[in-house]
N, CA, C and O of each residue as an XYZ file, in Angstrom:
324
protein
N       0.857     -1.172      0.000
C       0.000      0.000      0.000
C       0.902      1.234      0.000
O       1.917      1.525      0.632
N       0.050      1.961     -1.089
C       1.175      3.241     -0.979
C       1.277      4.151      0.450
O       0.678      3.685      1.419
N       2.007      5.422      0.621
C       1.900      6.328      1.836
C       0.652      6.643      1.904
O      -0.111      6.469      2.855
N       0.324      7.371      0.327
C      -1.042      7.992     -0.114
C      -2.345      7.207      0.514
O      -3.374      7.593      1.068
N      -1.870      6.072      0.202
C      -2.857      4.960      0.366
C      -3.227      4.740      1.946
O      -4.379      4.795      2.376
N      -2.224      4.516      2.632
C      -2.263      4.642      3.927
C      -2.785      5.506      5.065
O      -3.538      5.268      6.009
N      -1.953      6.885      4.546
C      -2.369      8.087      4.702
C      -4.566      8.355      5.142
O      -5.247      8.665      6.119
N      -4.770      8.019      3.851
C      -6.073      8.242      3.877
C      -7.286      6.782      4.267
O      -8.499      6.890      4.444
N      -6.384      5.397      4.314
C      -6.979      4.193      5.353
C      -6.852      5.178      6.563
O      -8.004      5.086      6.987
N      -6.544      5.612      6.979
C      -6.107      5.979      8.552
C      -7.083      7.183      8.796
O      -7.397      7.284      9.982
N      -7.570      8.005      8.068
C      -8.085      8.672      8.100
C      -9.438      8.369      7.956
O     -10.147      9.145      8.597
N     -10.083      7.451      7.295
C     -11.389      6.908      6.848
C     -11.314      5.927      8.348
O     -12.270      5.562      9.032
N     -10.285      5.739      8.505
C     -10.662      4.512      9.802
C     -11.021      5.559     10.791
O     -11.209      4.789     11.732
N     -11.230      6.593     11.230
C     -11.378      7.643     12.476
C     -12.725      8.142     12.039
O     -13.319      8.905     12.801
N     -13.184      7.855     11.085
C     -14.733      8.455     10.617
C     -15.677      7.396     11.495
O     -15.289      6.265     11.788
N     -16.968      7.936     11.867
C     -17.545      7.314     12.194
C     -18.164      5.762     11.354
O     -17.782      5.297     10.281
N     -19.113      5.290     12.195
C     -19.429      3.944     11.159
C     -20.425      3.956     10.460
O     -20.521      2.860      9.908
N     -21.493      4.840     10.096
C     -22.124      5.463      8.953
C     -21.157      6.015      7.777
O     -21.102      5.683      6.593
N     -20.517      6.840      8.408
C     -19.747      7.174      7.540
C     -18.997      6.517      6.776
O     -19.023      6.803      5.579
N     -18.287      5.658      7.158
C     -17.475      4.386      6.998
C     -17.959      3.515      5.992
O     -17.318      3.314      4.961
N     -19.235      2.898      6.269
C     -19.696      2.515      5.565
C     -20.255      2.764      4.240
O     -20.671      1.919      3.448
N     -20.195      4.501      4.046
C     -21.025      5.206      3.064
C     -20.117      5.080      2.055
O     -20.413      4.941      0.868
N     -18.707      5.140      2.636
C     -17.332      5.510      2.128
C     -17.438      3.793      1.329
O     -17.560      3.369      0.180
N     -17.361      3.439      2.155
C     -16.818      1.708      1.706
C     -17.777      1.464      0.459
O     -17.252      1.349     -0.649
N     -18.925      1.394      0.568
C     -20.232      1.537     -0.464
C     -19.597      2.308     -1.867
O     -19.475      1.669     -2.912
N     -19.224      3.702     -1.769
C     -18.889      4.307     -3.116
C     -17.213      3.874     -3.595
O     -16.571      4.113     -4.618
N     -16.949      3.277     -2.573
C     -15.866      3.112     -3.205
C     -15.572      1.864     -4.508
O     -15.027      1.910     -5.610
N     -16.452      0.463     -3.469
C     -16.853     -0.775     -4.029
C     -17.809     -0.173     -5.491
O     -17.566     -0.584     -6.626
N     -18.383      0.368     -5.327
C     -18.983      1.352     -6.373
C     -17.892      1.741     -8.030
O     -17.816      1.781     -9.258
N     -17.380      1.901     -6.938
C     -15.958      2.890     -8.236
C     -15.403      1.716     -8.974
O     -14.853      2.029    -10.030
N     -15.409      0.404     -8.675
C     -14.880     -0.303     -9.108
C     -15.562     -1.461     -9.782
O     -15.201     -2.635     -9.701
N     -16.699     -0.947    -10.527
C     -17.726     -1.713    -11.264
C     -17.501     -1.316    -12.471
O     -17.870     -0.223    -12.900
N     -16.682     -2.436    -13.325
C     -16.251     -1.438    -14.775
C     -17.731     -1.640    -15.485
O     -18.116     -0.550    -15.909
N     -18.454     -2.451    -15.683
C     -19.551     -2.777    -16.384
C     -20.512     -2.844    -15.825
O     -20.649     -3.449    -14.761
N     -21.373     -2.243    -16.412
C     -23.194     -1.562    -16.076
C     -24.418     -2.454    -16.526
O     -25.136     -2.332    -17.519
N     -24.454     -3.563    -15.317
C     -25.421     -4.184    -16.380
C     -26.980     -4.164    -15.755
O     -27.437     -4.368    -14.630
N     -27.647     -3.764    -17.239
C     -28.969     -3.452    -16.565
C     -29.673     -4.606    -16.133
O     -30.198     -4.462    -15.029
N     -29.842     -5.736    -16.690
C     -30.346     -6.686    -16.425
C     -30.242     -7.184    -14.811
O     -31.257     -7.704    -14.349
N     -28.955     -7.038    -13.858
C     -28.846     -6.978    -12.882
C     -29.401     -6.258    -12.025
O     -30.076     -6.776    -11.136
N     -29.208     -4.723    -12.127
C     -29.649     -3.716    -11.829
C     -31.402     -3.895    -11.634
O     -31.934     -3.779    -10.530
N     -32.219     -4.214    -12.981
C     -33.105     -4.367    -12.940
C     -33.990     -5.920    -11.339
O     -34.923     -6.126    -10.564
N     -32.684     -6.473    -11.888
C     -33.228     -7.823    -10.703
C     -33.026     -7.416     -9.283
O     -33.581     -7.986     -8.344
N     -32.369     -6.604     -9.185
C     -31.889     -5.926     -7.769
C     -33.368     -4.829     -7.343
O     -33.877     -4.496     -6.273
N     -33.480     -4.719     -7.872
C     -34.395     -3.598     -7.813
C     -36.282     -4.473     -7.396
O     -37.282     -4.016     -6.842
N     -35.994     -5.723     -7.957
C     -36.962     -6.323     -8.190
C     -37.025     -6.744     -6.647
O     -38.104     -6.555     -6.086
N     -35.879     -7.345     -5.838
C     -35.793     -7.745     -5.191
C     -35.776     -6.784     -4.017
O     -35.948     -7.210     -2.875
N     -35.545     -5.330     -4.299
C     -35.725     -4.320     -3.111
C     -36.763     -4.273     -2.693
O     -37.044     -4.018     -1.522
N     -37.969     -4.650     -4.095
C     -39.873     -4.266     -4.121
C     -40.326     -5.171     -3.628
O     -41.420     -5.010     -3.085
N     -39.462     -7.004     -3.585
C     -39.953     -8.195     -3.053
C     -40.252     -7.688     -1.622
O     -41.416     -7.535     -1.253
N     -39.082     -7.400     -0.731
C     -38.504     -7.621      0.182
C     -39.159     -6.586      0.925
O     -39.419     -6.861      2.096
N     -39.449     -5.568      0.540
C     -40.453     -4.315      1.323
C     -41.910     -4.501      1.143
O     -42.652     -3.790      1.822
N     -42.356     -5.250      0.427
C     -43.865     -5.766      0.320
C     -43.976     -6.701      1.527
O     -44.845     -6.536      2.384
N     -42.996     -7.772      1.575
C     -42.767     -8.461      3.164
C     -42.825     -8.139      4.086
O     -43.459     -8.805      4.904
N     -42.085     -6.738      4.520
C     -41.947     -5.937      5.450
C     -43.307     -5.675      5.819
O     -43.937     -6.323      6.654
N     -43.909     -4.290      4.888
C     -45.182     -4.089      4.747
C     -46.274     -5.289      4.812
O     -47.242     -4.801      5.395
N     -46.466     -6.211      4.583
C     -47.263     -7.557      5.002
C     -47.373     -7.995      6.394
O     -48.390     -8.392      6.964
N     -46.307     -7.882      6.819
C     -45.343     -8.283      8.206
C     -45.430     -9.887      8.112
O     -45.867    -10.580      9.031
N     -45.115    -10.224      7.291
C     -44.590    -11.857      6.943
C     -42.789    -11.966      7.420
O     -42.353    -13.102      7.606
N     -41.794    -10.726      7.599
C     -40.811    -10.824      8.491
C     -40.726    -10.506      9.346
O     -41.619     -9.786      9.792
N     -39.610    -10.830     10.127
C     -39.562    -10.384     11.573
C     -37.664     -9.789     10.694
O     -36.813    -10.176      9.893
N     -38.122     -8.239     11.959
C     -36.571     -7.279     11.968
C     -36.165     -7.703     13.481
O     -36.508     -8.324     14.487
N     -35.088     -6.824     12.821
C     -34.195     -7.320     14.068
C     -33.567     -6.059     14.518
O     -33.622     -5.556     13.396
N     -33.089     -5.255     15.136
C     -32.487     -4.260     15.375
C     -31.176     -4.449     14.901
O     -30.581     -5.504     14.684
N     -30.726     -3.025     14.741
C     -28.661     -3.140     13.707
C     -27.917     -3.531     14.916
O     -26.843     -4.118     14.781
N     -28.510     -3.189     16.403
C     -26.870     -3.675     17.281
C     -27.120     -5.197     17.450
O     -26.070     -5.674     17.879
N     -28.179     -6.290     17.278
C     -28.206     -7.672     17.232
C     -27.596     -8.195     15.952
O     -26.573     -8.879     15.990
N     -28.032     -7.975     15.139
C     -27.141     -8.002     14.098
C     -25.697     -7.820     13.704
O     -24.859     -8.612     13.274
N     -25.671     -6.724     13.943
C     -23.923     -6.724     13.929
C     -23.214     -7.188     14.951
O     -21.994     -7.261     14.801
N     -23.792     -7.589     16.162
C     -23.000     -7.991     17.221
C     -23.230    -10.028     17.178
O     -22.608    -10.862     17.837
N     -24.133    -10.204     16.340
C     -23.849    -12.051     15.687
C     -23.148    -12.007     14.438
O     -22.673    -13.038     13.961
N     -23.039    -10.828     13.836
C     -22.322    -10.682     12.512
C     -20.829    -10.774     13.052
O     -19.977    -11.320     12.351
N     -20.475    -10.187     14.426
C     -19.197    -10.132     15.087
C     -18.465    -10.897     15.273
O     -17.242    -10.907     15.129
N     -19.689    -12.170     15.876
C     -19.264    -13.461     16.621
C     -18.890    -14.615     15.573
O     -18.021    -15.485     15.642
N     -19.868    -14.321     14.546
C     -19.849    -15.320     13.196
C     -18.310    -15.036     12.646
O     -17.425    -15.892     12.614
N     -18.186    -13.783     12.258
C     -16.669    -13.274     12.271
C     -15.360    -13.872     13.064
O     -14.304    -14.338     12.635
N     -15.919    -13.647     14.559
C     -14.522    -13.923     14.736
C     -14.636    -15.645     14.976
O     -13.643    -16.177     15.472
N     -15.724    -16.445     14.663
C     -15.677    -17.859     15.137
C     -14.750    -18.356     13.499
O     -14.077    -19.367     13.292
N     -15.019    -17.373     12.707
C     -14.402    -17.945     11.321
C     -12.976    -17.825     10.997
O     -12.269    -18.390     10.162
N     -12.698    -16.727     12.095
C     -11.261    -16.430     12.225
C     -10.465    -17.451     13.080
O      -9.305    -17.666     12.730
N     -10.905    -18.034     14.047
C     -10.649    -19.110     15.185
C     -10.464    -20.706     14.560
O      -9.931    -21.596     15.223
N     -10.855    -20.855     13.544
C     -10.741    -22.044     13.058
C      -9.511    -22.614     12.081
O      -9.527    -23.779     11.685
């Protein structure tokens, strides 16, 4: 990794975790050489599935700190092995 490179990991790492994440999002972003609609379109399909569910209440939510805190554990049990 360059200085440059470093430089500004270090700096994105001190942002909060919205932020962080917003960052991480456009970045993974930047690096989509090809636009395909057909995807795009199925993604989209699947945003309208998935909020009609919601709206139904055929799911159950979960709050973001349960989630990320089994997302944690799943993490580090995968690291342990």
């Amino acid at each position: 990794m360059t200085q440059a490179a470093h430089s500004i990991l270090k700096s994105a790492l001190s942002l909060e975790e919205s932020e962080r994440a917003l960052l991480a999002g456009v970045l993974l972003e930047s690096l989509e050489s090809d636009h395909d609609e057909g995807t795009e379109q199925a993604w989209l399909s699947e945003v309208d599935r998935r909020v009609a569910e919601l709206d139904a209440g055929k799911v159950e939510t979960l709050p973001l700190e349960t989630v990320m805190s089994q997302l944690k554990k799943n993490i580090r049990g995968k690291a342990n092995r």
